[in-house]
C-alpha positions as a printed Julia matrix, in Angstrom:
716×3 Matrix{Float64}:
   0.0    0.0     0.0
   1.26   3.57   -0.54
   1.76   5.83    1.6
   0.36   8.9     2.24
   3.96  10.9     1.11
   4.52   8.42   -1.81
   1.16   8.48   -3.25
   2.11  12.6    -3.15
   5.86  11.7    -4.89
   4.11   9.5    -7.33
   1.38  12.09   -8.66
   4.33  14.74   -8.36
   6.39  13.14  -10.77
   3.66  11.92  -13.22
   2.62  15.77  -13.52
   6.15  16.8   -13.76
   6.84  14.38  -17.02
   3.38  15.27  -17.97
   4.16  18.94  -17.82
   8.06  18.36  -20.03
   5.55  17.86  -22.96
   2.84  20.03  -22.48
   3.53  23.51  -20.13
  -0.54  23.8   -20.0
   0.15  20.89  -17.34
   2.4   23.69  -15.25
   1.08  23.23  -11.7
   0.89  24.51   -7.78
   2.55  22.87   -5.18
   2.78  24.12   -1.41
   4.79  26.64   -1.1
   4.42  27.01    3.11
   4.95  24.25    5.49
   2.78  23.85    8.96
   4.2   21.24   11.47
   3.72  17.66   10.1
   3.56  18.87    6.73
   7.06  19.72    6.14
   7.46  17.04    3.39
   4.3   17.58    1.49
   3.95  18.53   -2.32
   0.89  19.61   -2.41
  -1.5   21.45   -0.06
  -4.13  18.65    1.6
  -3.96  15.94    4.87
  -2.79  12.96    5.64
  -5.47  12.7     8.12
  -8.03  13.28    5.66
  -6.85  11.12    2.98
  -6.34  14.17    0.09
  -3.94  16.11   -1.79
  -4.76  18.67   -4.43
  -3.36  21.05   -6.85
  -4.27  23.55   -9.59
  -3.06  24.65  -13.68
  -4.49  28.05  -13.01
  -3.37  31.21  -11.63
  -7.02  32.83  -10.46
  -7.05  35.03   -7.62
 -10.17  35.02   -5.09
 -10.59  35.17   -1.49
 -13.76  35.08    0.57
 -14.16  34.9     4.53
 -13.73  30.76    5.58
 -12.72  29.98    1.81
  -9.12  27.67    1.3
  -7.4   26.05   -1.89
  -8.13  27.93   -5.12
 -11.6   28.55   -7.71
 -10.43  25.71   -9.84
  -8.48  22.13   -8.26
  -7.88  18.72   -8.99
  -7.48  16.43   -5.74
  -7.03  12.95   -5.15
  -7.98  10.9    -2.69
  -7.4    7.1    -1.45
  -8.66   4.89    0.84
  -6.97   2.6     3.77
  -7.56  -0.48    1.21
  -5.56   0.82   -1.48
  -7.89   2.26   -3.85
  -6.86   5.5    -5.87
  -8.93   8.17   -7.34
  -9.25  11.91   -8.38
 -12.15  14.48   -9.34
 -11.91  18.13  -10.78
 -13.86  20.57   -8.01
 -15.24  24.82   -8.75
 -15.43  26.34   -5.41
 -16.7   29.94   -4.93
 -18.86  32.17   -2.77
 -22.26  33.33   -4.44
 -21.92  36.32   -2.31
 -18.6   38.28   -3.43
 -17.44  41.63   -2.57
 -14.79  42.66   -5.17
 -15.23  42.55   -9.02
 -12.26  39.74   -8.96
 -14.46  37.51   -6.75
 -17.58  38.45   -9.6
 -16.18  37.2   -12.52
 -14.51  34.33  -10.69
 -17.98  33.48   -9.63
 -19.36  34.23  -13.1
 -16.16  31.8   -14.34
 -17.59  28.71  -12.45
 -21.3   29.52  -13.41
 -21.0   29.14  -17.32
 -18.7   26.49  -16.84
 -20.66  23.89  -14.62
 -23.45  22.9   -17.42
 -20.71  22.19  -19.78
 -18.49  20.49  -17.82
 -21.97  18.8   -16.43
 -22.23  17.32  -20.06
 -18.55  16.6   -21.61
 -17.12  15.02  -17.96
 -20.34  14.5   -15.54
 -20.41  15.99  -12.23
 -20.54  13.64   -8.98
 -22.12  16.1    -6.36
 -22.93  19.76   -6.59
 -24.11  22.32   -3.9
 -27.16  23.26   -2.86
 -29.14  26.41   -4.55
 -29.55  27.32   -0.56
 -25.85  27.2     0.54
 -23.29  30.2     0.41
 -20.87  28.42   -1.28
 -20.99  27.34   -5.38
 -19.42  24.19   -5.37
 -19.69  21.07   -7.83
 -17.55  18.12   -8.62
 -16.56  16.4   -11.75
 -16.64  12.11  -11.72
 -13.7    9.98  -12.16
 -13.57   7.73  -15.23
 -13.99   4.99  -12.87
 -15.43   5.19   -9.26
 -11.57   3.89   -8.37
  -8.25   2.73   -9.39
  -5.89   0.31   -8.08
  -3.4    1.39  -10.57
  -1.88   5.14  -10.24
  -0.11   4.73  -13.75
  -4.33   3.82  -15.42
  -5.52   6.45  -12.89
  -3.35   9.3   -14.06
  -3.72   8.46  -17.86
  -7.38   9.19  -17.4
  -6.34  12.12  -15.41
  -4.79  13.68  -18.24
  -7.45  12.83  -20.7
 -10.26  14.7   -18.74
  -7.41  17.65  -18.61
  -7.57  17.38  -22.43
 -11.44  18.49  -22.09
 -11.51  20.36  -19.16
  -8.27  22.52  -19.86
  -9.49  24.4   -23.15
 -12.96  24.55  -21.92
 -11.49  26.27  -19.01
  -9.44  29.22  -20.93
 -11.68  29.38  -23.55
 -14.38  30.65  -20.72
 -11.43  32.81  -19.03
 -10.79  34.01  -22.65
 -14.77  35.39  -22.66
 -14.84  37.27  -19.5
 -11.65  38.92  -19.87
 -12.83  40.18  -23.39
 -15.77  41.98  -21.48
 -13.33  42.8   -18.61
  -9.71  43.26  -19.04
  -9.28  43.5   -15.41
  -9.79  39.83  -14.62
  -6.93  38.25  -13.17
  -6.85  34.27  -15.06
  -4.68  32.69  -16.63
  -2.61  29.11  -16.85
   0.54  29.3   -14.8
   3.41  30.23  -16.85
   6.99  28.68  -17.07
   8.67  31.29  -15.09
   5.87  31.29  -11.98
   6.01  27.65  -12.21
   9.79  27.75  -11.53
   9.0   29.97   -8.52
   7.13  27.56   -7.23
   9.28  24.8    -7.76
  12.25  26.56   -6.17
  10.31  27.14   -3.47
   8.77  23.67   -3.13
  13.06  22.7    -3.84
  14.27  25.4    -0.43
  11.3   23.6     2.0
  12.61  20.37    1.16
  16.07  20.9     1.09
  15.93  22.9     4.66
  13.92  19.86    6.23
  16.44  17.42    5.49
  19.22  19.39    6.47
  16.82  20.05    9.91
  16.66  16.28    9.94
  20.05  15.73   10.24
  21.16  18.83   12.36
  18.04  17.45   14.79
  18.42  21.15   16.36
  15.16  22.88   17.62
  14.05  26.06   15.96
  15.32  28.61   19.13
  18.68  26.83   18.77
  18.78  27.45   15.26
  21.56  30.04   14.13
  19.66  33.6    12.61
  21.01  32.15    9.29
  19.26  28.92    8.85
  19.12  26.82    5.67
  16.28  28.59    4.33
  17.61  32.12    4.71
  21.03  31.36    2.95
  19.64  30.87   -0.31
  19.26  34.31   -0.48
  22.48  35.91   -0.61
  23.21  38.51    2.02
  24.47  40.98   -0.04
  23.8   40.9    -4.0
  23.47  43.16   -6.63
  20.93  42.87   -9.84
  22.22  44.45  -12.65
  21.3   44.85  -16.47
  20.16  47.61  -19.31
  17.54  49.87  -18.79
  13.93  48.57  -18.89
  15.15  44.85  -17.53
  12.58  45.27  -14.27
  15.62  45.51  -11.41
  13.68  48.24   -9.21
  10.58  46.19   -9.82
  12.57  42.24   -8.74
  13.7   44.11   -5.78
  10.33  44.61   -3.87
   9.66  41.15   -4.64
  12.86  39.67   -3.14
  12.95  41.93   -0.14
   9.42  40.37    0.74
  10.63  37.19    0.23
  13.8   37.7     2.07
  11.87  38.64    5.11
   9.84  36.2     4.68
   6.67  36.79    3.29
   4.83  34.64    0.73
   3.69  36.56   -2.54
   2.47  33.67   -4.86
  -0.74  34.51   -5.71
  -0.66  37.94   -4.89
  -1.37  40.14   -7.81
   1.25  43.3    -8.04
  -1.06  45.72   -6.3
  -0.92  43.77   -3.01
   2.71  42.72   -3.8
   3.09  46.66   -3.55
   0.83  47.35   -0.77
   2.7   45.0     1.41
   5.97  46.65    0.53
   4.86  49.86    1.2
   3.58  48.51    4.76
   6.91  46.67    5.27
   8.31  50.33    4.13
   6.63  52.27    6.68
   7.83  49.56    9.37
  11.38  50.33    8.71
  11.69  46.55    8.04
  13.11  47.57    4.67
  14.92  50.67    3.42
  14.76  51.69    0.12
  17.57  54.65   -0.61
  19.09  55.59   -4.05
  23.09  56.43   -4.09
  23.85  59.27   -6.19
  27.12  61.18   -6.75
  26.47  63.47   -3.65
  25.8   60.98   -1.4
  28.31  60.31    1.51
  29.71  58.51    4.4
  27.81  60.77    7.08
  24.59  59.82    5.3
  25.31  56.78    5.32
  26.94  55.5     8.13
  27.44  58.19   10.61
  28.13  62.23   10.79
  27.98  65.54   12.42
  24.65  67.39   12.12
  22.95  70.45   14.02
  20.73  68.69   16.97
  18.54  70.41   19.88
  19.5   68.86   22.8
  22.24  70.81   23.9
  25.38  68.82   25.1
  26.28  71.18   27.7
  24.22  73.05   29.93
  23.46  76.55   28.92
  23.74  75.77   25.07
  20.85  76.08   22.85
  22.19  75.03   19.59
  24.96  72.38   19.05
  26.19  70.06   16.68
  25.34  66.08   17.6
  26.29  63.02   16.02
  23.76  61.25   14.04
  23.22  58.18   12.7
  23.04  57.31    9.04
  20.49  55.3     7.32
  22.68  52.24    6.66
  23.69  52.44   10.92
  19.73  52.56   12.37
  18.78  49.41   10.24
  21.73  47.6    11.84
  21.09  48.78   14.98
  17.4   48.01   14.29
  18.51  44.43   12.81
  20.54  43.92   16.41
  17.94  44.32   18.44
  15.52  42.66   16.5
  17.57  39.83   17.56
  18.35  41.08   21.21
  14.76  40.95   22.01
  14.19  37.46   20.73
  17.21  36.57   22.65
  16.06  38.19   25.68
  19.31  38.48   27.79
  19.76  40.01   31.23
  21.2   42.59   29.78
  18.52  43.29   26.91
  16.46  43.21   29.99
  17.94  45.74   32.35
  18.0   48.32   29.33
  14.43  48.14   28.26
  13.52  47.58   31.74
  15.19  51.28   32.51
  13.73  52.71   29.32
  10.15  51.42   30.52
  10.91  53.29   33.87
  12.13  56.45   32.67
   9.01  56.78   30.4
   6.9   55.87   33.49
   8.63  58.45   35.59
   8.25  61.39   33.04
   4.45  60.53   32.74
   4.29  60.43   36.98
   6.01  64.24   36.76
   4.4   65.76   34.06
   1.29  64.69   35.87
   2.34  66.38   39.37
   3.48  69.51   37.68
   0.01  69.97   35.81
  -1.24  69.51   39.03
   1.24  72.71   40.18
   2.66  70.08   42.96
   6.08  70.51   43.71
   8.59  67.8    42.51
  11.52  67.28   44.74
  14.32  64.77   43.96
  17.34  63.83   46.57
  20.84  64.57   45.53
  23.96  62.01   47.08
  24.64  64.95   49.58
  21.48  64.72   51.18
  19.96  67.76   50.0
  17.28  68.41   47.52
  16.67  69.55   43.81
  13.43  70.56   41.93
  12.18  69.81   38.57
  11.5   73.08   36.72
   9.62  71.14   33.83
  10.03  68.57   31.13
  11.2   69.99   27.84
   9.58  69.17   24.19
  12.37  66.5    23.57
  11.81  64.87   26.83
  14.1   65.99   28.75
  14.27  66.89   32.32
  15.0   70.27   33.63
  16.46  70.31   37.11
  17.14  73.54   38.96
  18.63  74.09   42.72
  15.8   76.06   45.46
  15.77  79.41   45.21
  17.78  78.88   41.86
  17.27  80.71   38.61
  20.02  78.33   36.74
  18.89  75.26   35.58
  20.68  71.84   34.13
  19.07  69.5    31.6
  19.23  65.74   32.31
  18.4   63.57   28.62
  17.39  60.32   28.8
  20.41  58.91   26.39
  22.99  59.88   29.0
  20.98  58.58   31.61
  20.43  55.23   29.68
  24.39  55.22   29.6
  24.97  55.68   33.11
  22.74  53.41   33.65
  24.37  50.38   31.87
  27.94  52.18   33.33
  26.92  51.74   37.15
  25.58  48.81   38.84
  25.12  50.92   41.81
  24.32  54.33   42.9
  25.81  53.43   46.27
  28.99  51.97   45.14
  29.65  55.98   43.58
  32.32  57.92   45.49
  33.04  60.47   43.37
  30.35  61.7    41.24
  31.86  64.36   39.11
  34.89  61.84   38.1
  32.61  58.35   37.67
  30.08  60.38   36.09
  31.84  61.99   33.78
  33.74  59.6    32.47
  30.48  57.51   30.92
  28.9   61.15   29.89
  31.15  63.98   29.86
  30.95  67.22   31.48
  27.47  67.5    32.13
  26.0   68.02   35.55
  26.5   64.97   38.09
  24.5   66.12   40.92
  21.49  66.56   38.56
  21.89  63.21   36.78
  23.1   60.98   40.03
  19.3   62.51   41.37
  17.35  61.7    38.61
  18.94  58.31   38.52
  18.16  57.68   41.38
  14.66  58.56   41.62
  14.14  56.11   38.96
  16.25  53.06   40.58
  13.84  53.94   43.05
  10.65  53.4    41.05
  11.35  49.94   40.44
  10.44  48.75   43.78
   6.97  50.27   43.36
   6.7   48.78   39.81
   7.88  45.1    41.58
   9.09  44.38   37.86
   5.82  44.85   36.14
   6.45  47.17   32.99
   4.63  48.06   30.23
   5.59  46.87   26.78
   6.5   50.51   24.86
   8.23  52.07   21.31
  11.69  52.19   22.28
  13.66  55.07   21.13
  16.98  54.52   19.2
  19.26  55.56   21.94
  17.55  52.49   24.26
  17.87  50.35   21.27
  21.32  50.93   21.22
  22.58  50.44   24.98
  20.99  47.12   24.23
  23.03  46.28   21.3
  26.29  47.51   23.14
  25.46  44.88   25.42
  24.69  41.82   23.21
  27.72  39.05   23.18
  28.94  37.2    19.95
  27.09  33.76   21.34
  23.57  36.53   21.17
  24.0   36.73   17.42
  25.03  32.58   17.03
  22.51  31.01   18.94
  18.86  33.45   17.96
  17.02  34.36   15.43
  15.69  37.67   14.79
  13.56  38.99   11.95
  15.41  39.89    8.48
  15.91  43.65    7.46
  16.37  44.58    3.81
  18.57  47.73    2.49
  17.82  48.26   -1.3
  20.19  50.79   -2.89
  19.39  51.75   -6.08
  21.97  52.36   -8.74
  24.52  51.62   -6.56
  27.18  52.11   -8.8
  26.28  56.11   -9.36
  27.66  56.55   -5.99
  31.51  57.16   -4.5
  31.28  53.72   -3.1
  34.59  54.21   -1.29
  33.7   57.32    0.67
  29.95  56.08    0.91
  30.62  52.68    2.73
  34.03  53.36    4.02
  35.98  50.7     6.56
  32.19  49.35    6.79
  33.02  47.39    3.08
  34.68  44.68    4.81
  31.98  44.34    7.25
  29.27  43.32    5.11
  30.8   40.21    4.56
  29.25  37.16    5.21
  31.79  35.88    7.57
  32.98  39.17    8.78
  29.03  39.29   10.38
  28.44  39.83   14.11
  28.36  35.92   15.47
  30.14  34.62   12.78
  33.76  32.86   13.1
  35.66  35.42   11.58
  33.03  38.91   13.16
  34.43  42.25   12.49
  33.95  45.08   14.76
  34.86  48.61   13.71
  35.46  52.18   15.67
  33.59  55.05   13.88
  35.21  57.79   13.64
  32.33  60.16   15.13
  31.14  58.67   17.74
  33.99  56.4    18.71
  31.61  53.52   19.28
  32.24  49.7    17.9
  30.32  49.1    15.56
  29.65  45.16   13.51
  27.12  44.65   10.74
  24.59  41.9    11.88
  23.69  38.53   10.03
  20.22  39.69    9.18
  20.52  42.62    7.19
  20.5   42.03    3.78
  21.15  44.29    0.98
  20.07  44.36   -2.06
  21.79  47.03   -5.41
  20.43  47.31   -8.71
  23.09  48.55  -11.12
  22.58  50.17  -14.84
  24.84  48.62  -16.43
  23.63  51.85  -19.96
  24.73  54.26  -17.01
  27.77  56.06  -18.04
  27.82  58.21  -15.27
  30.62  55.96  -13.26
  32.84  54.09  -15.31
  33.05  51.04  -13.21
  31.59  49.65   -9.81
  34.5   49.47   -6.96
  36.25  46.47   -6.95
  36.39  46.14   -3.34
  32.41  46.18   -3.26
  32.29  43.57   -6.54
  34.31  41.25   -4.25
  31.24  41.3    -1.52
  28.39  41.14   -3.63
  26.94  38.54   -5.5
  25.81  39.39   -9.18
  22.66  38.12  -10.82
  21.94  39.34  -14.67
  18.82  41.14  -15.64
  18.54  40.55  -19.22
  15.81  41.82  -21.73
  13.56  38.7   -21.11
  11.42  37.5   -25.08
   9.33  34.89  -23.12
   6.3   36.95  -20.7
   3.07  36.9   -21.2
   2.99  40.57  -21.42
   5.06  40.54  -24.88
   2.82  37.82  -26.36
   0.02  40.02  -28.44
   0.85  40.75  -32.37
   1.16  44.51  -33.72
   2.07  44.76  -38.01
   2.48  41.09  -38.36
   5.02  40.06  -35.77
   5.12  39.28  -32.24
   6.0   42.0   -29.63
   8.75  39.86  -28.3
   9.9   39.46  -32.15
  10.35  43.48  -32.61
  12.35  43.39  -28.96
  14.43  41.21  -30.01
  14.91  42.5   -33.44
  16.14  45.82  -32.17
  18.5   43.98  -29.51
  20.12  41.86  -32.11
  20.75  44.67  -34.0
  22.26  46.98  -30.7
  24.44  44.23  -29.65
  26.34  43.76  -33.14
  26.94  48.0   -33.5
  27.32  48.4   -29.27
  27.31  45.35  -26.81
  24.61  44.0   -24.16
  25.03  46.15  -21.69
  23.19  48.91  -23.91
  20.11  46.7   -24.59
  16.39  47.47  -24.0
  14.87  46.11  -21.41
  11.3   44.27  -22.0
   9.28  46.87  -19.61
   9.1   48.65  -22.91
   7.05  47.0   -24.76
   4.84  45.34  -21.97
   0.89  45.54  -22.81
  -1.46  44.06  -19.78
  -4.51  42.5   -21.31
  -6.53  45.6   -22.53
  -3.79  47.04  -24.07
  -3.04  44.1   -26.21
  -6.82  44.64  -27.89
  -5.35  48.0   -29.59
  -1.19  47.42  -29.38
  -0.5   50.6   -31.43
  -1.14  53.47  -29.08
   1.1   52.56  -25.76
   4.01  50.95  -28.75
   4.2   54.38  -30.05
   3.76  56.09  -26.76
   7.2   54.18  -26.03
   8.99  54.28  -29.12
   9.45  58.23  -28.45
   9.21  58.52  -24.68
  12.31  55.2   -24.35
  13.02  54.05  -26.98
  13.78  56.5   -29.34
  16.09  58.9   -26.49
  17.54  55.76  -25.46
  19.05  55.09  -28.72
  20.25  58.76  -29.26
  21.9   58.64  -26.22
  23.38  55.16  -26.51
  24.86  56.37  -30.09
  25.67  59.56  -29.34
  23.74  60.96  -31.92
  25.01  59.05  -34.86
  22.03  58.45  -36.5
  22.95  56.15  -39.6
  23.71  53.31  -36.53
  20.06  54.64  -35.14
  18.5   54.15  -38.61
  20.19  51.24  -39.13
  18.48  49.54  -35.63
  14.73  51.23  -36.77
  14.63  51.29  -40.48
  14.35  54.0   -42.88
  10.35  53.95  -41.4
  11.75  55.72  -38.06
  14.86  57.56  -39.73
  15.32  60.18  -42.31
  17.96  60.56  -44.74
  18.0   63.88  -46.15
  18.97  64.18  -49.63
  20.92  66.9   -51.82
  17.97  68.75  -52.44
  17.21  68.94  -48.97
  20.25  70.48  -47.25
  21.27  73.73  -46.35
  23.15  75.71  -48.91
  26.21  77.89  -47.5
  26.4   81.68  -47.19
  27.62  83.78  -50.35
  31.11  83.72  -50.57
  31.58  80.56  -49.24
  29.52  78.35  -51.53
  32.47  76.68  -53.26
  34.25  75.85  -50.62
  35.41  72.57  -49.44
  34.15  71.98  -46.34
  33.89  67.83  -45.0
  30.5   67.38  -45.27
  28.03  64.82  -43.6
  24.89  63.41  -44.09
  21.79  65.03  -42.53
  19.41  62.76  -40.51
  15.87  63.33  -38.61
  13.73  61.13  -36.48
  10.11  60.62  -38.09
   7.76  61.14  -35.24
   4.01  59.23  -36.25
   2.29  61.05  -33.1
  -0.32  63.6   -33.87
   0.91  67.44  -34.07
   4.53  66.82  -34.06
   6.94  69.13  -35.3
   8.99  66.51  -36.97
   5.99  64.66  -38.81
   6.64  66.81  -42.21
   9.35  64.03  -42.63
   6.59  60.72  -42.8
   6.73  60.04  -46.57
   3.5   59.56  -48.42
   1.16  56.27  -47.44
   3.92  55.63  -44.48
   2.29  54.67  -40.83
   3.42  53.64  -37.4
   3.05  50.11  -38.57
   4.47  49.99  -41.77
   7.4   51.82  -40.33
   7.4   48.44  -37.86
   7.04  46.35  -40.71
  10.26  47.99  -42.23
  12.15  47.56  -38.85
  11.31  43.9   -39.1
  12.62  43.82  -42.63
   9.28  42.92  -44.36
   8.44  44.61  -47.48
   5.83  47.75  -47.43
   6.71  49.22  -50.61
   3.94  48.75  -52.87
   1.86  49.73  -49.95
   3.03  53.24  -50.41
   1.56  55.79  -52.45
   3.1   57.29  -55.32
């Protein structure tokens, strides 16, 4: 008798030789894993005796609903028998046009797949649900091999009815998301399905439990900590990167059409789980990593305006990353900090309240006398004065955080000014050692029991300055994603500084080999952890830096963008030819006169579903908004090469008759003369459209790029 997992292998692999033949057999597998279903192919039970899958990509969702609108399971039965069925699921009650049509999708199909297949059970007219299922060829099989050959020929029926209905509701609306898996989400899924598997066997063998799992796990290092995608313009490298950053921090997108693919970015965004930043030539270190910037909270007492140092963008998502990991560790120390930081918060809101209330707020100082608090500034901070005083001193919670990781005890303080001030500076001891103190004090009252709060950077950071190398080894934390954005048109070196050898993988907080650095600003150590990733996109058309650092192409891994001929998006026909025949045409053509780096990307000639009804308008639209400019840049102006990539449809060769003559007195004289070009623009009310010959078009000026002949289709 089979078993449950190789009754799942066995149906895998007859679909997957199946599907070498025939890609309209492309199907889903699971792509997440709960416990006990770590070795599954497909979503479905052991415990219920099912497994199913799908060939369509058909987005709907509905309160209580699971699986997708259109599935093929199979079943079996403790005695060996085998058997499958073809099942429509949908709510009759649907709340977004997707979930309509879906609906409307199911309807016309049930009476016909009610008379080509036969249906075995179908829902009530009373029930919320639409739901029907199609009969086996037999009632069972003992035989998977005669089960799946009948499997195949009811896919041979149900298959082309299937698009064929798709095909009719997304004439009437464009907007319907439908359509057969292709190769390339296939391969997702696969790779996917390939990473699950190949992480539970390696789990298998470590036999480790998930909190003893190092932060980079098997299923994290296939993406590589720090890569860069890089190809011509148009090649979709912005557009991969929001999908890989979800993925790297570990969020599922399959199935998700790009709108929600977007909106969850944007969410993850506005989390400050992932940072999206764009190098340019101005950029620098002390954006970057760390500088010197105007602040308001003086450093001295009397100041109003000084220069502080601040963070860059690249040094918060470490220190964000760090304590992602810090809290999941959940040290002592982690502890004391964000046990003080809950405190001090608590002990502001007690003070603010007694000076609304006009009471007096008096704090002991380590001589035994007293000091008041004046008031609590707008950044927070505490403004002590002496009685009677009309000089006060201002006591921030950052240098109090400090002291308090400094000093185990207030008691064990002799000297104030000299212990003090070596953790914070010159500041005022006597105001901070009472403030302190007042809040070791709280604790007692608390007995422990803190709120959960926001911390603040500065708390965040007393924790990671007490995290150990075995914090980083031994937990996990939750991945953050830099994406830098034409990395190369940055000073890399002055950008990134001693932090370059950092990034590397085994130069990572809790690895081996872990680097620590001292920044030059702040003087503080500084290490990169193991679960910040970053991701660069590089131009490879940009000739605004003439090559990417070496230093930096050492760290990063490089994955190609090229122009891609095979999406769905290219496949419509415009003058005869395929869109994905004209791309290629013109690349073919720039790669013999340039080289592949100077190719154009597919994004240019990408039509969604309504646009492929009339091709013309958004082809032309692009020929002279990217097309066009990108080819007079790439050449420099040299517009025979141009002409000789579009055609004489797209370029203009001026004749004799045509060009200028000189100025009298200089007609005869020998100047090095050179032939006179101009771009034929087809849009409406263009300057340049004197130059479209007679009975020339858009598309006959295609036709002429793709060497057909339109001659006797012009007018004499």
């Amino acid at each position: 008798m089979l078993s449950y997992q190789e009754y799942e292998k066995a149906v895998y692999d007859s679909l997957m030789e199946k599907r070498k033949s025939d890609n309209r057999y492309n199907f889903s597998v699971r792509q997440k894993a709960s416990n006990g279903a770590e070795k599954d192919y497909f979503i479905g039970t052991e415990k219920g005796k099912y497994f199913g899958t799908t060939f369509w990509k058909i987005n709907v969702g509905f309160p209580g609903s699971a699986g997708d609108l259109i599935n093929i399971f199979f079943w079996y039965t403790p005695d060996s028998k085998l058997g499958y069925y073809f099942e429509c699921n949908q709510t009759k009650n649907p709340d977004n046009d997707q979930n309509k049509w879906a609906l409307e999708l199911i309807k016309k199909l049930e009476p016909i797949l009610e008379e080509k297949i036969g249906l075995a059970k179908k829902s009530k007219p009373s029930q919320k649900i639409l739901n029907y299922k199609t009969k086996g060829r037999q009632a069972s099989y003992t035989s998977l091999g005669d089960m799946m050959e009948d499997v195949f020929k009811d896919g041979e029926v149900i298959i082309p009815l299937v698009n064929q209905e798709i095909d009719k509701i997304k004439t009437k609306h464009p907007q319907f998301v439908a359509h057969q898996f292709t190769d390339e989400e296939f391969d997702q899924m696969q790779e996917k399905l390939k990473n699950r598997m190949d992480k539970d066997s390696s789990t298998d063998q470590e036999k480790v439990s998930d909190e003893e799992v190092h932060v980079q796990s098997e299923e994290l290092l296939r993406f590589p900590l720090n890569q860069i995608l890089f190809g011509p313009p148009g090649t979709g490298k912005t557009y991969h990167t929001v999908n890989e950053a979800l993925q790297i921090i570990g969020i599922d997108i399959s199935g998700l059409i790009r709108a929600e693919i977007k909106e969850e970015f944007d969410k993850k965004i506005k989390e400050g789980q992932i940072v999206f930043t764009t190098f340019h030539q101005s950029m620098s270190y002390e954006e970057f990593i760390e500088g010197i910037k105007p602040g308001l909270e003086p450093e001295k007492d009397g100041e109003e305006v000084i220069y502080k140092i601040e963070p860059g963008l690249f040094k918060k998502l470490s220190i964000e990353a760090s304590f992602d990991i810090a809290k999941f560790r959940k040290s002592k120390g982690t502890a004391e900090v964000l046990d003080f930081s809950n405190l001090h918060d608590m002990f502001i809101e007690e003070v603010q309240e007694r000076l609304i209330n006009e009471e007096e707020v008096e704090l002991k100082t380590k001589s035994g006398g007293t000091v008041l608090i004046d008031s609590i500034s707008q950044q927070g901070n505490i403004i002590i004065k002496h009685h009677n005083g009309t000089r006060t001193y201002t006591v921030s919670k950052g240098r109090l955080t400090k002291l308090q990781a400094a000093i185990d005890s207030l008691d064990s303080v002799s000297n104030i000014n000299d212990e003090f001030r070596e953790v914070i500076g010159g500041s005022n001891s006597s105001a901070y050692w009472s403030v302190l103190n007042a809040i070791k004090q709280m604790t007692k009252r608390a007995n422990g029991k803190v709120e959960e709060k926001t911390y603040t950077y500065n708390d965040k950071v007393e924790v990671v300055k007490k995290m150990i190398k075995e914090d980083f080894y031994t937990a996990k934390g939750k991945n953050y994603v830099l994406i830098i954005d034409e990395i190369n048109r940055g000073n890399v070196s002055q950008i990134f500084g001693e932090l370059i050898t950092l990034i590397e993988e085994d130069k990572r907080l809790g690895k081996n080999e872990a680097l620590e650095v001292s920044l030059p600003y702040s003087k503080e150590k500084f290490g990169v952890p193991p679960n910040l990733y970053i991701i660069g996109t590089m131009n490879t058309a940009d000739r605004s830096v003439e090559a990417l650092d070496t230093a930096l192409r050492r760290r990063f891994s490089f994955t190609e963008m090229p122009p891609r001929y095979d999406l769905t998006g290219l496949d419509y026909g415009f003058a005869g030819v395929k869109g994905s025949e004209i791309l290629m045409k013109i690349n073919k053509r720039i790669e013999k006169l340039l080289d592949r780096d100077h190719l154009l990307g597919h994004s240019y000639f990408l039509l969604n579903e309504q646009e492929k009804q009339q091709p013309e308008a958004k082809l032309l639209d692009s020929f002279y908004r990217n097309i066009i400019p990108l080819l007079q840049e790439y050449f420099f102006g040299d517009y025979a090469k141009i002409g000789a990539i579009l055609g004489s449809g797209f370029v203009y060769a001026e004749n004799e008759s045509d060009q200028a003559e000189f100025a009298t007195g200089y007609e005869n004289e020998d100047f090095a003369e050179k032939d006179i070009y101009q771009i034929i623009d087809y849009r409406p009310n263009q300057p340049v459209s004197r130059y479209i010959q007679p009975g020339m078009t858009f598309e006959k000026a295609i036709r002429l790029l793709m060497n057909q002949q339109v001659e006797q289709e012009i007018e004499s």
